[in-house]
N, CA, C and O of each residue as an XYZ file, in Angstrom:
328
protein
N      35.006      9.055     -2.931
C      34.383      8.181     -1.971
C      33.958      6.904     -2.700
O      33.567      6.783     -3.861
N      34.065      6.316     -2.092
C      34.315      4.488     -2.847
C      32.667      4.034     -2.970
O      32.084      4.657     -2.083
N      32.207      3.634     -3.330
C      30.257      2.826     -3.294
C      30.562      1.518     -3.158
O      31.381      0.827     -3.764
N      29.850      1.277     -2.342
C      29.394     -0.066     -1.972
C      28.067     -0.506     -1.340
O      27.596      0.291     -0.528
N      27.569     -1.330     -1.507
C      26.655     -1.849     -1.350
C      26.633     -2.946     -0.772
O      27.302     -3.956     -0.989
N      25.472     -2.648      0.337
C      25.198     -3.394      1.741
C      23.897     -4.039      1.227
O      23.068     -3.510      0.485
N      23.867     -5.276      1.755
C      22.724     -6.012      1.694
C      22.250     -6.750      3.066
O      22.728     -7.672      3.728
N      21.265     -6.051      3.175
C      20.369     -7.217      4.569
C      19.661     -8.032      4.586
O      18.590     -7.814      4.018
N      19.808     -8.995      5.047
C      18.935    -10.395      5.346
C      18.449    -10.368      6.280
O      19.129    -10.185      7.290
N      17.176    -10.524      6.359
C      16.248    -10.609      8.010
C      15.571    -12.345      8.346
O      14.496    -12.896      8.108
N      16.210    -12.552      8.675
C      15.716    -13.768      9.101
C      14.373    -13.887      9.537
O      14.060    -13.328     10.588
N      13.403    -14.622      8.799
C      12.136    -14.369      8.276
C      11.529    -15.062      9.803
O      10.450    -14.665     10.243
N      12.390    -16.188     10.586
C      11.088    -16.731     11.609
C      11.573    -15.665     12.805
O      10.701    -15.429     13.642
N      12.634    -15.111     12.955
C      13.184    -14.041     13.787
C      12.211    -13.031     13.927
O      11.542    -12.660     14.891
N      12.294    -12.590     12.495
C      11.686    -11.120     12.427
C      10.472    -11.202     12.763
O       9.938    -10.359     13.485
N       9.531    -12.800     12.020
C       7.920    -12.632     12.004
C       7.531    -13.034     13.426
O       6.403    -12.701     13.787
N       8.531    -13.899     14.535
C       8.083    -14.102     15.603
C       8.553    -12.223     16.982
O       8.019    -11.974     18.063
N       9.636    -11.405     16.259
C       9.821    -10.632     17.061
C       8.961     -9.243     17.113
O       8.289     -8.728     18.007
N       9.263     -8.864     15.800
C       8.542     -7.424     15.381
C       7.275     -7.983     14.934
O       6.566     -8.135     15.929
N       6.637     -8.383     13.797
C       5.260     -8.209     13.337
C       4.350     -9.030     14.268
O       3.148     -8.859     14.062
N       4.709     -9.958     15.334
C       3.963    -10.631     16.521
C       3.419     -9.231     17.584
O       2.325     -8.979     18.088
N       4.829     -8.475     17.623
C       4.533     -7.509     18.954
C       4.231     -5.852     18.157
O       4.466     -4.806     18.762
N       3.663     -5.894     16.677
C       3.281     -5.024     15.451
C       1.697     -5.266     16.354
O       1.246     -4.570     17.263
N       1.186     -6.327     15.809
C      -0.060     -7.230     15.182
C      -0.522     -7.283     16.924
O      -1.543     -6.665     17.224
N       0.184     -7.967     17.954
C      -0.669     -8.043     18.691
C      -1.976     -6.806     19.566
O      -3.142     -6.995     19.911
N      -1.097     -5.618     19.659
C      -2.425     -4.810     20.021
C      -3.576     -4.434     18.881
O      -4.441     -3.627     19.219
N      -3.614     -4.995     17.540
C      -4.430     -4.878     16.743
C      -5.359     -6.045     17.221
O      -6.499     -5.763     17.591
N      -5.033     -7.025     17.228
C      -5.579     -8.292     17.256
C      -6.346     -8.427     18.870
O      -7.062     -9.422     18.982
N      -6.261     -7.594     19.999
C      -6.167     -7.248     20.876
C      -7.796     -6.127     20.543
O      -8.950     -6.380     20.890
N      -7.369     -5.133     19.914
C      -8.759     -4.690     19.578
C     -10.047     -4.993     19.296
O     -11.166     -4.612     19.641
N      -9.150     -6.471     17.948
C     -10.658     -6.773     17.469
C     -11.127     -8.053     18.015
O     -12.123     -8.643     17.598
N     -10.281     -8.500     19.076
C     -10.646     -9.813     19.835
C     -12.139     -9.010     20.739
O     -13.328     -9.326     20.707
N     -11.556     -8.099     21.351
C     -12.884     -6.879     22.436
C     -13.993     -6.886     21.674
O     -15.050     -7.430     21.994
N     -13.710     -6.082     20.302
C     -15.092     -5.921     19.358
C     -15.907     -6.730     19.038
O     -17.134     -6.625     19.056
N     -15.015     -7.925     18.603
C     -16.287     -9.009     18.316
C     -17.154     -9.852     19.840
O     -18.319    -10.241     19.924
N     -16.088     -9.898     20.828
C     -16.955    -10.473     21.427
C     -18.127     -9.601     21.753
O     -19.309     -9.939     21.673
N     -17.653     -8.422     22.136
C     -19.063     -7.078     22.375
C     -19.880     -7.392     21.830
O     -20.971     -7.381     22.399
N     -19.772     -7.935     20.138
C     -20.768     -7.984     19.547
C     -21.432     -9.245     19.933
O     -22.550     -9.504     19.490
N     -21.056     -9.728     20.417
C     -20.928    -11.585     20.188
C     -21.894    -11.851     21.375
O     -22.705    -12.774     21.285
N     -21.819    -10.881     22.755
C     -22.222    -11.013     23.558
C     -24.022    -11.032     23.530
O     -24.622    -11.495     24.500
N     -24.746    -10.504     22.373
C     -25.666    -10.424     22.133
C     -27.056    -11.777     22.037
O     -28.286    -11.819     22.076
N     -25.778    -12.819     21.878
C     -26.335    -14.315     21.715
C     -25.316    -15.268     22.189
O     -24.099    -15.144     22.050
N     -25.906    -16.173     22.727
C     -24.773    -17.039     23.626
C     -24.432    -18.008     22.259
O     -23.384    -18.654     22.246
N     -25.459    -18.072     21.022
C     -25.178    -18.979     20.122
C     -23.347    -19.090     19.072
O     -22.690    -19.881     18.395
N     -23.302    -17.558     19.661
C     -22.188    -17.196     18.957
C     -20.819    -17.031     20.103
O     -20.738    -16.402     21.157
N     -19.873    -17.852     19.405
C     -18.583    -17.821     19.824
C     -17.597    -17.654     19.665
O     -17.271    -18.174     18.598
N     -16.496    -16.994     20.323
C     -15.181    -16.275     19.811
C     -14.153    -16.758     20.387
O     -14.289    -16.587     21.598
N     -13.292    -17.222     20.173
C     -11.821    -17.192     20.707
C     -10.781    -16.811     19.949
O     -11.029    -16.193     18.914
N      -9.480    -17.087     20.290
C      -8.073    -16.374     19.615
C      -7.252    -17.932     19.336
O      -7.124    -18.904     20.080
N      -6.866    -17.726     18.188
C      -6.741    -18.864     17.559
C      -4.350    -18.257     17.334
O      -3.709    -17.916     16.341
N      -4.015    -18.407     18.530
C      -2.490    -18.209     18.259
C      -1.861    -19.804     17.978
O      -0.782    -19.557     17.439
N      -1.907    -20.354     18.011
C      -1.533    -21.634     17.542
C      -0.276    -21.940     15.909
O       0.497    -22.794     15.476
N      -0.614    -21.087     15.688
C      -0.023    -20.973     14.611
C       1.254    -19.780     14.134
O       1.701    -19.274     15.163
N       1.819    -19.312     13.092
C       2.401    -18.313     12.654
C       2.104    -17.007     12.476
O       2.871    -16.051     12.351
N       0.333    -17.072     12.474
C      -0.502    -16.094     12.667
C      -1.330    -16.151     13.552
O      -1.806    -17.259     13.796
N      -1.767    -15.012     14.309
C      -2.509    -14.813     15.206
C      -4.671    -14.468     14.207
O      -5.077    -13.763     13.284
N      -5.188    -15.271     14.984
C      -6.850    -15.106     14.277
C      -7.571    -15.094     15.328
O      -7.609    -16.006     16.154
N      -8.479    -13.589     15.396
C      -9.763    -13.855     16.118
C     -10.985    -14.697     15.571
O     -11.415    -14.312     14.483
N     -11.712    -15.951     16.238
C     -12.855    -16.288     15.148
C     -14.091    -16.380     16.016
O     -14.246    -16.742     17.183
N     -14.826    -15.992     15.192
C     -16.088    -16.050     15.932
C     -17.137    -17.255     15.054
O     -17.431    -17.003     13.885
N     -17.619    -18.462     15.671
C     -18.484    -19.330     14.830
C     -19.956    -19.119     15.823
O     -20.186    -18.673     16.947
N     -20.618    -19.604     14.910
C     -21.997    -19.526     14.655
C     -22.485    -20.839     14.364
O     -21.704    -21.562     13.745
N     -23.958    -21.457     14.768
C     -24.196    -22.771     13.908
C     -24.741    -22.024     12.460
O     -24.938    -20.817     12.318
N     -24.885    -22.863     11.651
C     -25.057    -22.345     10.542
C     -26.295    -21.618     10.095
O     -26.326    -20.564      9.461
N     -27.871    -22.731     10.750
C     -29.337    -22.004     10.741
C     -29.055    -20.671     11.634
O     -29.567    -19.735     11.021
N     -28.524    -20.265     12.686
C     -28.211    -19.144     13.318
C     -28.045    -18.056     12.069
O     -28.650    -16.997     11.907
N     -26.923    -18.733     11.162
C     -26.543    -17.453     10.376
C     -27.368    -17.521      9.694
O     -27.443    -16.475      9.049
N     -27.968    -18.082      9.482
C     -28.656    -18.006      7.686
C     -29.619    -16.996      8.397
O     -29.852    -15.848      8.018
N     -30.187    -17.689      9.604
C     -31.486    -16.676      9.930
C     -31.216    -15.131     10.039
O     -31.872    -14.249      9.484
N     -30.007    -14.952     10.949
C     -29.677    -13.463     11.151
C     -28.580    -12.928     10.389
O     -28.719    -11.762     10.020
N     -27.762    -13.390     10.146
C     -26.585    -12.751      9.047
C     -25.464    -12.420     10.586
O     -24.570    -11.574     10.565
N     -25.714    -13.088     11.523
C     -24.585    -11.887     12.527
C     -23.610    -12.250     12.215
O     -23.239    -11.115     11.917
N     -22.716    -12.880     11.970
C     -21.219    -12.905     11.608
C     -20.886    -11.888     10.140
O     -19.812    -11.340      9.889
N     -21.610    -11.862      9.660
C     -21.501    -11.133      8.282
C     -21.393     -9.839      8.935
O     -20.567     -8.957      8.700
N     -22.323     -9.843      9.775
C     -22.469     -8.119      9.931
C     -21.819     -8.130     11.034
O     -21.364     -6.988     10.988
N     -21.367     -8.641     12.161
C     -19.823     -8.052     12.760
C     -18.985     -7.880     12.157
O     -18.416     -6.790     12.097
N     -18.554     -9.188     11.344
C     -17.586     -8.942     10.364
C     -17.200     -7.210      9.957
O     -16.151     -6.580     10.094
N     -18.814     -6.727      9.304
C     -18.458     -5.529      8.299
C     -18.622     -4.310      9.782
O     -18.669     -3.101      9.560
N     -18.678     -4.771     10.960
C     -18.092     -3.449     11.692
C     -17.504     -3.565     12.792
O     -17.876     -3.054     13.848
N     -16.340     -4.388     12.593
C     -15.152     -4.314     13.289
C     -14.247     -3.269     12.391
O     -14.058     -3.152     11.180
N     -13.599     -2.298     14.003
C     -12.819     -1.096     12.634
C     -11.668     -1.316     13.525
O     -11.663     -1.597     14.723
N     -10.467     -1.090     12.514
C      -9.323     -1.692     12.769
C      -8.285     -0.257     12.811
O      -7.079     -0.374     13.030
């Protein structure tokens, strides 16, 4: 039996806009819910979904005396579970 060797190329904007978009989105989908839950606690704090780009980002901002005083972005941050 003869060997040969096959090589695949995945076309990187193919693949990252077909599979890891429709991978990633029910993750991103989770933690968009979680933070705002959390978020909902203070109107000071705000979340949206930042798809604009190659990657998908949930962000949540804060003014800054907000955080310093309470830490809440730090500490959603550490309990969003993925």
């Amino acid at each position: 039996m003869a060997r040969s060797k096959v090589k695949v190329v995945l076309d990187h904007t193919n693949f990252s806009g077909e599979v890891l978009k429709r991978a990633v989105k029910p993750v991103m989908d989770d933690v968009q819910e979680q933070v705002e839950g959390m978020a909902a606690v203070d109107p000071a704090i705000k979340v949206y979904r930042n798809e604009d780009t190659d990657r998908t980002n949930v962000v949540a901002t804060a003014p800054a005396a907000f955080e310093q005083a309470h830490g809440a972005l730090s500490q959603m941050l550490g309990m969003v579970v993925v």
